[in-house]
C-alpha positions, 0 to 999 in steps of 0.5 A: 774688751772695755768691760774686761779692763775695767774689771781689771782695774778694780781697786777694792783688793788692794783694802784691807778690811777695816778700809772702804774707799770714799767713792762719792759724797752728797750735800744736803741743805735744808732751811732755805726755800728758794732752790737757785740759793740752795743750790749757790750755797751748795757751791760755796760748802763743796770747797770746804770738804775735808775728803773728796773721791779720786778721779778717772783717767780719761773719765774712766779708769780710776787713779787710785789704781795707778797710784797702787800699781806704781808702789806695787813695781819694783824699778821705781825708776822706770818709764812705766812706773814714773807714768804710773806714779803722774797718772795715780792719786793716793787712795781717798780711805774714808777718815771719819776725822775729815768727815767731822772736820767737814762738818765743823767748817759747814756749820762755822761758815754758815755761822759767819753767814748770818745762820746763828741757829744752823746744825750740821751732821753726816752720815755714811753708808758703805757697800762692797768697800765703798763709802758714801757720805751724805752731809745734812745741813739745816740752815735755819733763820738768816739773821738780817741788819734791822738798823745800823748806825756809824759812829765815828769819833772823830767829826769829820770822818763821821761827816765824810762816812754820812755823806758816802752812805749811799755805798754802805755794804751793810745798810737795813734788810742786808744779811748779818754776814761777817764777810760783809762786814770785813768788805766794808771795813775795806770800803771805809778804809779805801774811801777815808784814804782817798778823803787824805786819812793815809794811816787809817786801816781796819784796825781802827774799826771797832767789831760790831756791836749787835743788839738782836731781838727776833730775827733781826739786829741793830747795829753800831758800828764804832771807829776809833781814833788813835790812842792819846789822839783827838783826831786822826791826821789828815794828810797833803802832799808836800813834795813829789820826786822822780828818780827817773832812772833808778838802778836797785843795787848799783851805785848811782852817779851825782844825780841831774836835777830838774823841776817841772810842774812843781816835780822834782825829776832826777836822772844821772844823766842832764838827757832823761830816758823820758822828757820831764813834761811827758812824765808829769803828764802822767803823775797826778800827784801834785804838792799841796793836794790831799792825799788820795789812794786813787791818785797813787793807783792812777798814776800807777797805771798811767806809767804802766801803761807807757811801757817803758818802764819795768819796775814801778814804784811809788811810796810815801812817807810822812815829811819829818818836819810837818806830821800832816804831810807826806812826800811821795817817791817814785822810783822809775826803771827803764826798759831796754829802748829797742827789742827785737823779737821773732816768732813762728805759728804752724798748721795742719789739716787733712781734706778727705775730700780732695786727698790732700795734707796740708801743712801751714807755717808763718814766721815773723820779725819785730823790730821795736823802738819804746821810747821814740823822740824821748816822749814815750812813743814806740814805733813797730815794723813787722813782716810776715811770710806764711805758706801751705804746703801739700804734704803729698807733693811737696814741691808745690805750695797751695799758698802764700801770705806775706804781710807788712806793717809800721805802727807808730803808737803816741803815749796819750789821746789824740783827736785827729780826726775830731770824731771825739769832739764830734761826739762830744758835741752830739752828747751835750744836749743829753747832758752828759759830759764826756771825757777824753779817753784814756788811750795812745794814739795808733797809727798804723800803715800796712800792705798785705799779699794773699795768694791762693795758688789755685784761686785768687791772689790779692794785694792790700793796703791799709792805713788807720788810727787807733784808740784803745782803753780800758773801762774800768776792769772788766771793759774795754773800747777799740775803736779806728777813727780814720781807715782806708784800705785799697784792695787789688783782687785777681783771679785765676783761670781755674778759679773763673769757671767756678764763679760763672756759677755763681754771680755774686761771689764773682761780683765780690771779687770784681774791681778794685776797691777803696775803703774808707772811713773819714770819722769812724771805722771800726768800734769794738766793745769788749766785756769780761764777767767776774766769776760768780759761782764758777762760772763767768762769760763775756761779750765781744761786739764790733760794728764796722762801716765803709763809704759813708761819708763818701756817700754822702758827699756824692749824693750832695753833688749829684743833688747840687748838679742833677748829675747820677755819677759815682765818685771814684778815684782812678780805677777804684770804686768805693766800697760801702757797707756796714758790718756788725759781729756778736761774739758771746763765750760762757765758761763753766768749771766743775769740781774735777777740774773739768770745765764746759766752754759755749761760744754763740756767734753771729754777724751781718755784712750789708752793703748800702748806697751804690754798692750791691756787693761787699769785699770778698775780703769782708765777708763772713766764713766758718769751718776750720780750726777755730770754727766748725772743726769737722769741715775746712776754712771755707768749706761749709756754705752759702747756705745749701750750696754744696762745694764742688767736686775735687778735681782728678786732674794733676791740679788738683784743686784743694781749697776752699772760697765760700763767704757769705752776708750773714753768719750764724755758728756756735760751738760746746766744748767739754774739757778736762784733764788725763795726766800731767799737762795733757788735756781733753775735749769733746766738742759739738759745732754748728753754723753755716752762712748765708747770703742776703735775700735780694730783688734778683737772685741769681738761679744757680745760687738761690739755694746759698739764700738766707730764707725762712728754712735756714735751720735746716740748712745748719750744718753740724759736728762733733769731735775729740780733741787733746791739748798739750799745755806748754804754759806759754802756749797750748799745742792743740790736736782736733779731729772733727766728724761731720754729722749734719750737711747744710745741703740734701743728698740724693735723697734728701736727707741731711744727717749722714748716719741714721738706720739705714745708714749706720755709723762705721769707723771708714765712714767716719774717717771719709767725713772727718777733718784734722787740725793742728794749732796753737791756743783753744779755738775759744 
């Protein structure tokens, strides 16, 4: 039947026959020996060509079909028609004009690559109305820098250039690339206005001067002064004024004036929406400085990041007294001091297993001051209320969260805890001088209730202190100095018989814990790859720790009193442990706008000192919809354990509570376009999780240890997925097919379709899963 529609789909009747369709086009590259820069320069002519093939709809039916079949309709104005006319694409009609303007743009830019001897040509084959062009490309010599010298016309632009020469983008051996030279011309420009020299651009860089033998070439690259001036004009800073309140477009009332660390404020009111010492903080521009593009951009940032401000601007002028000083005006805007906002999130996922739907929606309200005490710190309550439902019997719910939380944010670093200068102090012998991080100070009080119906409820509450700041603009530091967390668990009735059979899961819900962290609680690294070739990744790591120096402190009195007691506080009984998570996520694009998204995952959790089991609530789990989407939250392991039998009863239980000590996941995902804002994927997932072999292992859940068979132990899933994108959010179908279990069945065997077992559509739909949700999982 498929093969009828696409024949039906054939496009070539609608040519004349002078028309052929440009079906495909290939790039040839010769000249250059290495295959990994073929193959990158083959990924820099591809956006050059002039002409390029129609895509499929849903990779197979071609678009040009649709685009003919909607001119073909008379009711232009129908459904069908408009549908035809978003899913169509005119007709690629080889043009022998875009194939020589192809042509042209290779052979210039490989020109301004430094390839002065490069020869560019197509050719083209066509077949049944279709046409096939082939690119043939040979670079020849890559001309390179043999020398290069800069020459300045003014002495001590020259001295600041010879002194930053170790940044130089072209330097000996470099390649004669015009895009190197236009960067440097940018790096020059930057590093002389940083130097004070506001007015110099590009302009005043001479082209460069080459005098070429062989293969190679020496260069002067020459930098003028301005006409009739000996010298180009360094500047300083004469005067620095805030408007603190500026409103464009309204008259402004007889300003306040005020003065502070040599700033100028001014507001129309003598009560400032922030007071002038917090400000100054932030500005780095002071009078009497050199002019520098990097104090602009850094106070830029700093006021940005108050998040007070909605517009933002800083210029600069030359004083019309002294014509070697600049006055720099800051104009601020605020925002609205309090915000109030609410959103909501909803889920669905279908347990074959179990005969259930579940339906999940969260709401929340934010309350928000920005500028608390006039200083810039803002203050959010939050609260959240989150249920499940059992669509085949809605009178129940399956659970229910409910979560508190009061976040006072301060504009700059405080060291409270005096982690930073600890850490200061264990860096100096090193010799490295660390400076205090540019972050707000966070801190933050929350209460969390989770109640699983048929399994557990627990209560929660949290208290920390935050940093967050950013390294540059590809990394990023979170990191929770002091934290503790109290955790109140109970279980059902239900719930009891199951962990009977399995010790430690049983033990991980046991007491009440207190976490703590006196120093350092949590450090999370984050960093983003710049795109090179379409292709980019990035690396989420965190390390968490609990008890440590609770630890320590009890080993000490139990050393100075001979005594073996374990500090605890009322009925709670410290938890340590130490918690490690890698996340590593590689993003690739094609030339269709199709695109393939890996994410590896892995983590570890070890308890230590007079612990043997870590929180329930820390421990690892996969399955769901941002994780193995063939099986549900909690649904695959430890290990081979295999989940249990859904009740029969009228309490039927529907969820799932596996966690374990040690994870390992990842997941393939091909996405690509059908029409308009609908997407689609074909995914892959895998993982499973694991407990930590120990000294005693408890019989009944020997088969959830981590052991030298744990690939086997892998469970495994593919699915189809489409995706709504709504520009501020992504609504998100996914159906997950198991594949692999990570435990044997009767006869021990692991993948659910081979030979003797093959593939149908009930078994597919027995062993599928799925989830609605927002955003891609990854």
């Amino acid at each position: 039947a498929l093969a009828v529609l696409l024949t039906s789909c054939q496009t070539s009747r609608f040519l004349t026959q002078e028309e052929a369709l440009l079906s495909s086009y290939r790039i040839k590259v010769s000249g250059i020996s290495s295959d990994e820069a073929n193959s990158r320069l083959k990924d820099q002519l591809h956006p050059l060509v002039k002409q390029k093939p129609n895509k499929n709809f849903l990779l197979l039916f071609p678009r040009e079909w649709f685009y003919w079949k909607a001119k073909e309709r008379k009711n232009k104005d129908s459904w069908l028609t408009k549908s035809f006319e978003k899913m169509g694409e005119a007709p690629a009609i080889l043009d022998s004009n875009a194939c020589k303007a192809t042509a042209t743009n290779f052979k210039n830019f490989l020109y301004n690559m430094g390839y002065f001897t490069v020869t560019s040509s197509y050719g083209v084959k066509v077949r049944k109305k279709r046409a096939r062009v082939s690119y043939h490309v040979h670079t020849g010599p890559r001309y390179t820098i043999e020398s290069i010298d800069y020459l300045a016309e003014d002495s001590t632009i020259q001295e600041i250039i010879n002194r930053e020469r170790s940044s130089a983008l072209l330097y000996p051996g470099a390649p004669l690339d015009y895009g190197l030279f236009q960067s440097e011309k940018a790096r020059l420009s930057e590093l002389l206005f940083n130097h004070g020299y506001a007015e110099f651009s590009p302009v005043f860089i001479d082209p460069l001067v080459a005098d070429s033998s062989r293969l190679s070439a020496k260069l002067v690259l020459n930098i003028k002064n301005p006409d009739e001036k000996s010298a180009h004009t360094r500047f300083s800073i004469n005067r620095v004024s805030v408007n603190t309140d500026f409103r464009p477009g309204t008259a402004q009332a007889t300003p306040h004036t005020s003065c502070y660390d040599s700033i100028d404020f001014t507001s129309s009111s003598n009560r400032s929406f922030i007071r002038d010492e917090v400000l100054a903080g932030k500005i780095l521009l002071r009078p009497g400085m050199t002019a520098s593009k990097n104090l602009v951009d850094n106070t830029y940032s700093n006021l940005y990041h108050l998040g007070t401000y909605r517009f933002i601007s800083i210029e600069g002028k030359r004083d019309s007294l002294a014509i070697d000083h600049i006055n720099y005006q800051i104009q601020l805007s605020p925002n609205k001091k309090w915000i109030f906002d609410f959103g909501a999130d909803f889920n669905y996922t279908s347990i074959k297993k179990n005969a259930a739907t579940l339906f999940g929606i969260s709401g929340y309200t934010n309350l928000r001051n920005r500028n608390l005490f006039r200083r810039a710190a803002s203050n959010s309550i939050k609260f959240e209320i989150g249920t499940e439902l059992n669509l085949l019997d809605i009178r129940k719910f399956n659970s229910l969260s409910l979560h508190f939380s009061n976040d006072l944010s301060l504009a700059s670093f405080y060291d409270l805890t005096g982690t930073w200068a600890i850490f200061k102090m264990l860096s100096s012998p090193f010799g490295a001088g660390v400076l205090n991080p540019d972050s707000r100070t966070n801190i933050r009080l929350s209460a969390n209730y989770e109640n699983l119906v048929s399994l557990y409820k627990y209560t929660s509450a949290n208290t920390g202190i935050d940093y967050d700041w950013q390294i540059g603009p590809r990394r990023r530091i979170t990191m929770q100095t002091l934290g503790f967390s109290l955790y109140f668990p109970k279980t059902t009735a239900e719930f009891d018989s199951l962990l009977i059979s399995n010790r430690l899961l049983q033990s991980s819900f046991s007491d009440r814990r207190l976490l703590s962290a006196l120093f350092l609680d949590n450090v999370t690294y984050y960093y983003q790859s710049p795109q090179k070739r379409n292709k980019r990744y990035s690396v989420i790591a965190s390390f968490n720790m609990s008890g440590l120096e609770v630890n320590l402190a009890n080993s000490l009195s139990n050393a100075l009193t001979g005594k073996s007691d374990t500090f605890r506080v009322g009925e709670f009984t410290f938890s340590e442990f130490i918690k490690t998570d890698l996340d590593y996520r590689y993003y690739t694009s094609f030339r269709d706008k199709s695109s393939l998204a890996l994410r590896i995952s892995s983590g570890i959790v070890v308890p230590f000192g007079r612990s043997t089991t870590v929180p329930y609530i820390k421990q690892f789990y996969v399955g769901g919809p941002q994780s193995i989407r063939a099986w549900n939250l909690r649904e695959i392991g430890p290990g081979a354990i295999a989940p249990p039998e859904p009740d029969t009863g009228e309490s039927r239980n529907i969820a799932f509570f596996s966690a374990g000590d040690f994870k390992l996941e990842g997941s393939l995902e091909f996405r690509f376009d059908i029409f308009w804002r609908l997407k689609g994927a074909v995914f892959f997932d895998a993982g499973n999780i694991w407990y930590l072999p120990k000294k005693v292992i408890d019989p009944d859940t020997r088969a959830g240890f981590l052991s030298k068979d744990f690939y086997k132990e892998i469970a495994v899933g593919t699915g189809l997925g489409l995706r709504l994108d709504l520009t501020y959010f992504l609504f998100r179908v996914d159906v997950g097919f198991q594949l692999r279990n990570p435990y044997p069945d009767d006869q021990g065997k692991y993948w659910l379709y081979g030979s003797d077992n093959p593939v149908s559509f009930t078994k597919l739909q027995r062993n599928s899963t799925i989830h609605l949700a927002l955003d891609y999982p990854f």
